[in-house]
PAVEX-39142 format. One line per 3 residues: number of its first residue (from 1); their letters; for each residue x negated, y negated, z of C-alpha. Coordinates in Angstrom, 3 decimals. Each point is the difference from the previous one (the first is absolute). Last residue first. Layout:
REM PAVEX-39142
NUM = A = X,Y,Z ~ ...
***
This chain:
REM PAVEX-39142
430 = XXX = -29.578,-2.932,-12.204 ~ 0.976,2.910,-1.759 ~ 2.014,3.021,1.267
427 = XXX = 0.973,3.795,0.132 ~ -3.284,1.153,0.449 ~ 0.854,2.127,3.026
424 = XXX = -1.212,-2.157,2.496 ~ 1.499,-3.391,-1.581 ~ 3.684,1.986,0.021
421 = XXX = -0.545,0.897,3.786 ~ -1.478,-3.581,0.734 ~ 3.237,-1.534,-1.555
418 = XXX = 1.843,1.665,1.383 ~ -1.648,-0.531,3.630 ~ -0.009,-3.889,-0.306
415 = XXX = 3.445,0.262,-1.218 ~ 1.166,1.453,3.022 ~ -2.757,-1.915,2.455
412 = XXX = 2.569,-3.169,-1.395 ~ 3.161,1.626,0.968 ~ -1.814,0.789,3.144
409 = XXX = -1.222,-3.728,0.718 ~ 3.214,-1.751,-1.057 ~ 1.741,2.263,2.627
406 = XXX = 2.790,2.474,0.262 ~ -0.868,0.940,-3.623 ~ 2.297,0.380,-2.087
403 = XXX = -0.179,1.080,-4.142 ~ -1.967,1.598,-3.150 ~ 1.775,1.693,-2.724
400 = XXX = -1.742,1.806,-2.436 ~ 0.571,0.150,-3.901 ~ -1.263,2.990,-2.223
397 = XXX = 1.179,-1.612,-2.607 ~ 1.506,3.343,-0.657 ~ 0.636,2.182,2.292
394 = XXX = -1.068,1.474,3.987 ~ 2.436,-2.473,1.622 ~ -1.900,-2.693,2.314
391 = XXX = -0.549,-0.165,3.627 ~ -1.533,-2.907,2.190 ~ 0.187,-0.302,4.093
388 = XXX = -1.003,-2.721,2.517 ~ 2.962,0.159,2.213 ~ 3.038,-2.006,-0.897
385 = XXX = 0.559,2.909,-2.286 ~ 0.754,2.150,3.603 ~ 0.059,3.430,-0.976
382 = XXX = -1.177,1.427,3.278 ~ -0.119,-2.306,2.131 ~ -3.801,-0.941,1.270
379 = XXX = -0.904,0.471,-3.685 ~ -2.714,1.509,-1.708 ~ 1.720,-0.231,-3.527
376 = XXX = -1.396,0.797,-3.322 ~ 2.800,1.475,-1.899 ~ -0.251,1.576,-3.683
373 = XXX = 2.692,1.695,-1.915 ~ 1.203,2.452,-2.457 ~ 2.478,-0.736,-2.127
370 = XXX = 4.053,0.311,0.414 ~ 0.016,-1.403,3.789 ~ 2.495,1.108,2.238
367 = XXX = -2.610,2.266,1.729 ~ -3.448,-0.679,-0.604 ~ -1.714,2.499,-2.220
364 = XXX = -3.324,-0.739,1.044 ~ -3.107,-2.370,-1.430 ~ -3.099,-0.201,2.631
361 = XXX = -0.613,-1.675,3.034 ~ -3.076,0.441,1.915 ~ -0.025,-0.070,3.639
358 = XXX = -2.589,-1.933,2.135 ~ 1.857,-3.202,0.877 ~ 2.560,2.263,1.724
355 = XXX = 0.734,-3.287,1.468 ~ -1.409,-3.230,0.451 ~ 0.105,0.054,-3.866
352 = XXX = -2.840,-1.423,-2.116 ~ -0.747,3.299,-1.351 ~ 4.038,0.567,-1.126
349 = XXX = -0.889,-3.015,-2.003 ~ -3.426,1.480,-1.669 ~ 2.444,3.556,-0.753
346 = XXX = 2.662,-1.667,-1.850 ~ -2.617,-2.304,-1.974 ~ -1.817,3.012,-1.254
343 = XXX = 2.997,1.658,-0.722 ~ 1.484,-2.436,-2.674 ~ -3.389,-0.335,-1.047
340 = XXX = -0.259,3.805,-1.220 ~ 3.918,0.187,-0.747 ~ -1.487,-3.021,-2.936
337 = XXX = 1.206,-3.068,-1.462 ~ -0.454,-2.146,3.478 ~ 3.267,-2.350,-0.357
334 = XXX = 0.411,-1.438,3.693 ~ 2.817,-0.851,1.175 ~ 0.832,-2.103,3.145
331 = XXX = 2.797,0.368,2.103 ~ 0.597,-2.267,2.954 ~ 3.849,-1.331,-1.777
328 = XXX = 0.968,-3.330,-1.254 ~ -3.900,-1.445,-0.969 ~ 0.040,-3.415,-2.155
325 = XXX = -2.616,0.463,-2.116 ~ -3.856,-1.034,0.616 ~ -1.400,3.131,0.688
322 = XXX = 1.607,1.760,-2.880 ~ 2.668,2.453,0.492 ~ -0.710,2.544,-1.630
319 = XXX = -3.104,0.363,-0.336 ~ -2.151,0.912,-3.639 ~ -3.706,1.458,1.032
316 = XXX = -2.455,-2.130,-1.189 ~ -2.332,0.090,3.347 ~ 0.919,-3.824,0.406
313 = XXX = 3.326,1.203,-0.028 ~ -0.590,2.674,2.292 ~ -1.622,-2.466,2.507
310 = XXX = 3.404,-2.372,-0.308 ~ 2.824,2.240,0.071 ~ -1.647,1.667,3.265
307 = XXX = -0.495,-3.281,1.583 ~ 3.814,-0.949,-0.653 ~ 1.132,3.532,1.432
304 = XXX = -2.145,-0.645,2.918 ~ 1.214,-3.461,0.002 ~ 3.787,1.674,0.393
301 = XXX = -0.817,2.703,2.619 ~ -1.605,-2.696,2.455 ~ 3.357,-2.046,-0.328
298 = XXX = 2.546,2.845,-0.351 ~ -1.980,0.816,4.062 ~ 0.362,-4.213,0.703
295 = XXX = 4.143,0.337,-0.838 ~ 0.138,3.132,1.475 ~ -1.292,-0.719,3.583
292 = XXX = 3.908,-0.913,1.233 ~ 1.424,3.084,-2.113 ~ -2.968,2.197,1.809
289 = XXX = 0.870,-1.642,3.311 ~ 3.876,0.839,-0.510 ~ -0.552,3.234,-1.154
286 = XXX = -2.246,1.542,2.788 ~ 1.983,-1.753,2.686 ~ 3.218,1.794,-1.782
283 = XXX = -1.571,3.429,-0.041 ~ 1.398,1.185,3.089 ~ 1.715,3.049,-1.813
280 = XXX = 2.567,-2.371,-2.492 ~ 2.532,1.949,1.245 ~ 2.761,0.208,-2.534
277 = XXX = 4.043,-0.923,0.747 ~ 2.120,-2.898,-0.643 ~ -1.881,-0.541,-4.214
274 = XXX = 2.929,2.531,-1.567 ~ 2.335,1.723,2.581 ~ 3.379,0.136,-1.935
271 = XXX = -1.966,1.500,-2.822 ~ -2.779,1.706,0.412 ~ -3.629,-0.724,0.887
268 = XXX = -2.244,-1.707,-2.838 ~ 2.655,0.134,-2.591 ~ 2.607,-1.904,2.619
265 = XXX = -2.847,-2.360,0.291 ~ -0.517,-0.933,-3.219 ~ 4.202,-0.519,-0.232
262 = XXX = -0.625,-2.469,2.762 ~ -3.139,-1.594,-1.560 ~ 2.121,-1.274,-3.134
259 = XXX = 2.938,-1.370,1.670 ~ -2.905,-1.926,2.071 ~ -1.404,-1.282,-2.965
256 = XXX = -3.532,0.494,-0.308 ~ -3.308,2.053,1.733 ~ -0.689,3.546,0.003
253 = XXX = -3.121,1.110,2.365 ~ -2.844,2.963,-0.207 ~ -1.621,2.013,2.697
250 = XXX = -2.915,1.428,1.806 ~ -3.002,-1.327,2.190 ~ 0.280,-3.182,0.059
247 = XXX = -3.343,-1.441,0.514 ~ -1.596,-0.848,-3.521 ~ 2.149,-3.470,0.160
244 = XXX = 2.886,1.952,-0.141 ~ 1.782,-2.355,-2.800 ~ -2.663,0.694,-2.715
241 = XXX = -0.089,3.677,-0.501 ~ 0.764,2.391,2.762 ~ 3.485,-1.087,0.819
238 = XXX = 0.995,0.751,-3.565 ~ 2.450,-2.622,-2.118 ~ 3.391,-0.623,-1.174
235 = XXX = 1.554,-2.686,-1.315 ~ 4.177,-0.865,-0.702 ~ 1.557,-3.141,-1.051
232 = XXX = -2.252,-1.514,-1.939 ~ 0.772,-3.755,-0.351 ~ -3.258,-1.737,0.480
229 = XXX = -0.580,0.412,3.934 ~ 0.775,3.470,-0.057 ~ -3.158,0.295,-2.584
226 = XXX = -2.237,-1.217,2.879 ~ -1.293,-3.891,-0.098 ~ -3.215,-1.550,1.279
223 = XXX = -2.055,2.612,-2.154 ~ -1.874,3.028,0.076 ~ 1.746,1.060,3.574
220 = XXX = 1.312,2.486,-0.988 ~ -0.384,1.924,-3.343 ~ -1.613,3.064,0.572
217 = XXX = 3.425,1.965,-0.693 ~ 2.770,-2.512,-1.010 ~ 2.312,2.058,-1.480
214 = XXX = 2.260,-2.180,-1.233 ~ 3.869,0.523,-0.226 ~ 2.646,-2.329,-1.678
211 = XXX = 2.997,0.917,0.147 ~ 2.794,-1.099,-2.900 ~ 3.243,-1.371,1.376
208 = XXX = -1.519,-3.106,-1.490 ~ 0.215,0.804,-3.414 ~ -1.665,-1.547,-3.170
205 = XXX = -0.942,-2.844,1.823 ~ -1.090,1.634,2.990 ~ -2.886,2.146,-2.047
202 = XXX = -1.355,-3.172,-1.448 ~ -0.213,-1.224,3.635 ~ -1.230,2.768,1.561
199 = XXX = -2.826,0.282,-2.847 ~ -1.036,-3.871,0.217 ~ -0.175,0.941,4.212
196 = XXX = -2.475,3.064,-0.458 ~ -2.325,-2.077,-2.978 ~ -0.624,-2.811,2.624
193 = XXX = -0.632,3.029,2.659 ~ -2.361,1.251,-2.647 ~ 0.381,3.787,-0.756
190 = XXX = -3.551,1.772,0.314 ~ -2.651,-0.522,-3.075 ~ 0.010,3.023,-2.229
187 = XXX = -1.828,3.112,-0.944 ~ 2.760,2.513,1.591 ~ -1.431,2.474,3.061
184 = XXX = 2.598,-1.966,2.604 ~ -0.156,-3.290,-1.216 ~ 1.896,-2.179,2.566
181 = XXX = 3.319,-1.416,-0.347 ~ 2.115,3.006,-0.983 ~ 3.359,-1.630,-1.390
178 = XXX = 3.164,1.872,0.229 ~ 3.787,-1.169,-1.426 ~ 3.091,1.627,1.732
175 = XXX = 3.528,0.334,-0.939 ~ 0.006,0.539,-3.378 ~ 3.009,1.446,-1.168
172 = XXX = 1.576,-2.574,-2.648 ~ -3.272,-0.198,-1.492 ~ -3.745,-1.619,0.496
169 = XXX = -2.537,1.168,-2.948 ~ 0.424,-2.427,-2.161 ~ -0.874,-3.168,2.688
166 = XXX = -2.585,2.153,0.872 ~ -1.597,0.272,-3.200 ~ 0.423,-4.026,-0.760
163 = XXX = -1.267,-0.206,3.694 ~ -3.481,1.773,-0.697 ~ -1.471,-0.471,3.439
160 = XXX = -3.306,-1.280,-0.191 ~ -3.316,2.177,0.098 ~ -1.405,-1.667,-3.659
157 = XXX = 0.517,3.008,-2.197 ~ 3.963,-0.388,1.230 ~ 0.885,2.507,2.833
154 = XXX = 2.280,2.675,-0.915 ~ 3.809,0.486,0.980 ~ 1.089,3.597,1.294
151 = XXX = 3.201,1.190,0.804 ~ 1.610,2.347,2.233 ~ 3.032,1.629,0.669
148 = XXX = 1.576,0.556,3.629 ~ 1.371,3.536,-0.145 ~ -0.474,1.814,3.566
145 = XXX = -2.967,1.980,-1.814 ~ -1.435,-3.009,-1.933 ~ -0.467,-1.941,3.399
142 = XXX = -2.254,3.154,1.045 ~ 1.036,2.778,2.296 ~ -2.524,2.373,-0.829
139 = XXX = 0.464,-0.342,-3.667 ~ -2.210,1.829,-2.248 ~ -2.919,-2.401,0.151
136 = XXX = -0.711,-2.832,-2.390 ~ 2.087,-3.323,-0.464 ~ 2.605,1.015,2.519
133 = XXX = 0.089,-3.394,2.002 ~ -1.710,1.786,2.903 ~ -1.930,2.353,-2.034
130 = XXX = -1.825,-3.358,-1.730 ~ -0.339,-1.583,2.920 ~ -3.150,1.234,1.301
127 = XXX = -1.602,-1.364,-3.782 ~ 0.475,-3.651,1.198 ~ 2.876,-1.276,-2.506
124 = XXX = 0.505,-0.117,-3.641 ~ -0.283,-3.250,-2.036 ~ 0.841,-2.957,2.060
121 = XXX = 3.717,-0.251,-0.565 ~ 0.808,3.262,1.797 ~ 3.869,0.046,-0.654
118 = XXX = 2.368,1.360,1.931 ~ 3.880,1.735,-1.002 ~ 2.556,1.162,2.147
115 = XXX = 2.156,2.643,-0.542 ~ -0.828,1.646,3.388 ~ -0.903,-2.331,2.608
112 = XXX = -2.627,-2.161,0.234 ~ -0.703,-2.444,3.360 ~ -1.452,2.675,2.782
109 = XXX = -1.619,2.366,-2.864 ~ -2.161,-3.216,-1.753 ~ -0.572,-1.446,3.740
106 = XXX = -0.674,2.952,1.814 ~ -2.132,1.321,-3.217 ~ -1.954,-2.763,0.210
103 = XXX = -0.883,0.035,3.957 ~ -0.555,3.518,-1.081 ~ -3.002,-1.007,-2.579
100 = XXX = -0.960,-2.345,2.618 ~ -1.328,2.629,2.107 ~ 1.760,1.897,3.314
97 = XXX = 2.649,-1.891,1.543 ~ 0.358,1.129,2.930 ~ -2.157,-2.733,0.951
94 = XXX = 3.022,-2.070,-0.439 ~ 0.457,-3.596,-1.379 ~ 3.433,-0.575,-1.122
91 = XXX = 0.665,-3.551,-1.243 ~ 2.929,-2.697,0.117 ~ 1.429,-3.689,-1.420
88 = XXX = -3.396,-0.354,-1.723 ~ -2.721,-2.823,-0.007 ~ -2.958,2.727,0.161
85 = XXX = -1.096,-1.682,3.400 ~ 3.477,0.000,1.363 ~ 0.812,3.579,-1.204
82 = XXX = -3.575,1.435,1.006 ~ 0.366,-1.868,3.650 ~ 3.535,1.028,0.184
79 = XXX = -0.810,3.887,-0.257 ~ -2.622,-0.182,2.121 ~ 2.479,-1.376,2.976
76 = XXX = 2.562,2.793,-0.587 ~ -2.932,2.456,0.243 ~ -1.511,-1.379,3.109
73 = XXX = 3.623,-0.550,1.537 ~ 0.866,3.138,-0.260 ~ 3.967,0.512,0.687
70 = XXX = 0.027,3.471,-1.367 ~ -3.041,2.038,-0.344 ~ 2.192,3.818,-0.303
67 = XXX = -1.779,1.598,2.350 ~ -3.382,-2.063,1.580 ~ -0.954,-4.423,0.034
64 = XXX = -3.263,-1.004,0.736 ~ -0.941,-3.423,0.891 ~ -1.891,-2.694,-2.383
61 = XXX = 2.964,-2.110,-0.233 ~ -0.221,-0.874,3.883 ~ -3.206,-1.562,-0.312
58 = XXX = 1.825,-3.159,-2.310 ~ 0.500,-0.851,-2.801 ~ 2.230,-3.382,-0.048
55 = XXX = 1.145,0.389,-3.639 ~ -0.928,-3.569,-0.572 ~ -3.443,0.843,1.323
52 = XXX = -0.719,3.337,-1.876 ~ 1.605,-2.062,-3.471 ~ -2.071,-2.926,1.083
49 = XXX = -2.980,1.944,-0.294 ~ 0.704,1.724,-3.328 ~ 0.031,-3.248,-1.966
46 = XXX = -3.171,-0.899,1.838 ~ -2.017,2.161,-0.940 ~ 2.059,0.215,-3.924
43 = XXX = -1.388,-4.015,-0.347 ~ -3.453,1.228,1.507 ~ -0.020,2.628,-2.913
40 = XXX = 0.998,-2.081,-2.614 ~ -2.317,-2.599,0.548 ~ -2.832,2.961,0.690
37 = XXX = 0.675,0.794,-3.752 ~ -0.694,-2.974,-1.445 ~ -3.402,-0.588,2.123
34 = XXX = -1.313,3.193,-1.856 ~ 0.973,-0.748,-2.999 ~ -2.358,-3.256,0.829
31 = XXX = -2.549,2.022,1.056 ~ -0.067,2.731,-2.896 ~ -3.143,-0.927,-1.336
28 = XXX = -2.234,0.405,2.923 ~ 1.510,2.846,0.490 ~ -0.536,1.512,-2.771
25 = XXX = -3.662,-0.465,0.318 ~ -0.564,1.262,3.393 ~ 1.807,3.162,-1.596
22 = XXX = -2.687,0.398,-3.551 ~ -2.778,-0.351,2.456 ~ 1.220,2.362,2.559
19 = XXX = 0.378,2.445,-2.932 ~ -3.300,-0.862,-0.707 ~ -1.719,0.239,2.907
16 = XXX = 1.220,3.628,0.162 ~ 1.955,1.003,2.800 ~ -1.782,3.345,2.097
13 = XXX = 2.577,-0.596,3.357 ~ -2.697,-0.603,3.021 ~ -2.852,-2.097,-1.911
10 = XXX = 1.380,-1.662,-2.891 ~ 3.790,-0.643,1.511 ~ -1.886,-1.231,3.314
7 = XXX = -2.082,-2.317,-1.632 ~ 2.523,-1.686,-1.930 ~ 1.985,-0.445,3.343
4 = XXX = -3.024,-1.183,1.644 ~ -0.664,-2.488,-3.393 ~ 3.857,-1.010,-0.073
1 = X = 1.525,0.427,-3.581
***
């Protein structure tokens, strides 16, 4: 680390030498991972930049449209970027839409119909989908309610697909087969693209009529290819994770087959009118810079998930996913063993926040979440997991989940400031 910069962190932020010690070294070390991942990010640059230049953007698409928002050439014009840099036939990418769990449920509710069967094939989904598919809740308008069954296929112990218990578990009505790429709060590496395209094409031979859907939630930009580009052929995602770049302010996009995307869009607004009418509010300059910085922002978020695997590790603390694995999501877990840590890392990465740097987080009874939960998140958007923000379930392993950054530099200050929260209160041992 820089002597001024080393300075600076003593003098004016209370950092331990030894937790700048223990950083300088991992970096060191992880050079060459380091180099990896900047291939893949300069590849993605300039991926996205011929998209914005084949597409002709222009000044014109970053115009306001009122009423109804028909004709708008800003949101007609996003919406080919994401489909031609996705590799898809069509997208919808609408600030109106408010989280990726709803850019899920548009593209579970838009496709299903009653009688139909899905099948989560990687274990059970992100916890805010659970009402939505009719897991948990008491209805509410879940998938369960307008009769689309469900089924559930574990992951093997090693985080692959179990394809013998797949293969079992497809029937006459299945219609739709899931896979959640990242981790959400599971102890397990994210969904490999390479492992994405073996699934859709073991799922293809047994039927092609079958969908495949992944929700591909902190997954862009990790690799060269998207899931759309290996077969899948529907993905959804949130605005304020990878593909905003940190700067849109709201939203969430579905991607695939254009047959596919139309009936989305007739769930988003009605049928008859589906993806014709919705303002986007102006925010089409803020989206198309934020998709154009994302691949350098997933970047910055990724090493500081690499750097985080690799000081805990050192620490003894079990990671998931090691420093030197192949990454397919931003997440990285952290398996503390204790609510005590668990907060004490929370609370020294909501320090190193440019905002609301001086609030302390604490366990609360989240809503759509069946535990209590933890969030650290000082975030210019509120919400934004492209931010620098952690949070972990309050249960056993007591596991926390540490991603974004719109910089190296603040993803790194993040786990500089847990891990000078946890060495303050005892926690560790250098």
């Amino acid at each position: 680390m820089d002597e001024y910069t080393n300075r600076f962190l003593i003098e004016n932020m209370a950092i331990s030498q030894d937790v700048l010690n223990l950083v300088a070294k991992c970096e060191m070390d992880l050079s060459v991972r380091f180099a990896q991942l900047d291939d893949i990010m300069t590849y993605n640059q300039y991926k996205v930049l011929d998209a914005f230049q084949e597409n002709n953007i222009r000044d014109l698409h970053f115009s306001w449209k009122t009423g109804y928002g028909y004709d708008d050439p800003g949101r007609d014009a996003i919406e080919r970027l994401y489909a031609d840099i996705f590799g898809t036939e069509a997208s919808l990418v609408r600030p109106i839409i408010v989280n990726g769990t709803h850019a899920l449920t548009l593209a579970l509710a838009g496709v299903l119909r009653p009688g139909d069967e899905m099948i989560y094939c990687t274990g059970g989904p992100y916890d805010t989908l659970e009402e939505v598919i009719g897991i948990r809740g008491e209805g509410k308008g879940s998938l369960k309610e307008f009769g689309i069954k469900y089924k559930q296929v574990e992951l093997k112990e090693d985080g692959s697909v179990d394809f013998a218990a797949l293969k079992e578990a497809i029937g006459p009505d299945t219609r739709m087969v899931c896979m959640q790429r990242a981790t959400g709060y599971a102890w397990r590496k994210a969904i490999t693209i390479e492992q994405i395209e073996e699934w859709v094409r073991f799922v293809k031979a047994i039927d092609p009529k079958i969908i495949c859907m992944t929700d591909n939630c902190y997954g862009e930009f990790l690799h060269i290819k998207e899931p759309t580009d290996v077969g899948v052929d529907i993905m959804a995602g949130s605005l304020i994770k990878n593909p905003g770049g940190g700067l849109a302010l709201s939203g969430g996009y579905v991607a695939g087959r254009r047959d596919l995307i139309e009936k989305v869009s007739y769930r988003m607004t009605s049928p008859g009118i589906g993806g014709e009418c919705g303002l986007t509010f102006g925010q089409t300059r803020s989206m198309m810079m934020g998709l154009f910085l994302a691949p350098k922002t997933v970047n910055g978020a990724v090493k500081g998930a690499v750097l985080c695997a690799e000081a805990f590790r050192r620490l003894g603390y079990d990671v998931c996913p090691g420093p030197e694995e192949v990454r397919s999501d931003i997440i990285q877990a952290v398996k503390l063993g204790s609510e005590e840590a668990v907060v004490a890392f929370c609370q020294g990465v909501q320090a190193a926040a440019p905002v609301e740097s001086n609030v302390m987080p604490e366990p609360w009874d989240m809503p759509g979440y069946e535990d209590q939960v933890i969030m650290a998140a000082g975030a210019f958007i509120q919400g934004s997991s492209i931010e620098l923000s952690a949070d972990a379930p309050i249960r056993e392993p007591y596991a926390v989940y540490f991603q974004g950054g719109l910089t190296y530099e603040h993803s790194k200050m993040g786990v500089i400031k847990a891990l000078q929260a946890m060495n303050e209160r005892g926690l560790l041992k250098f």
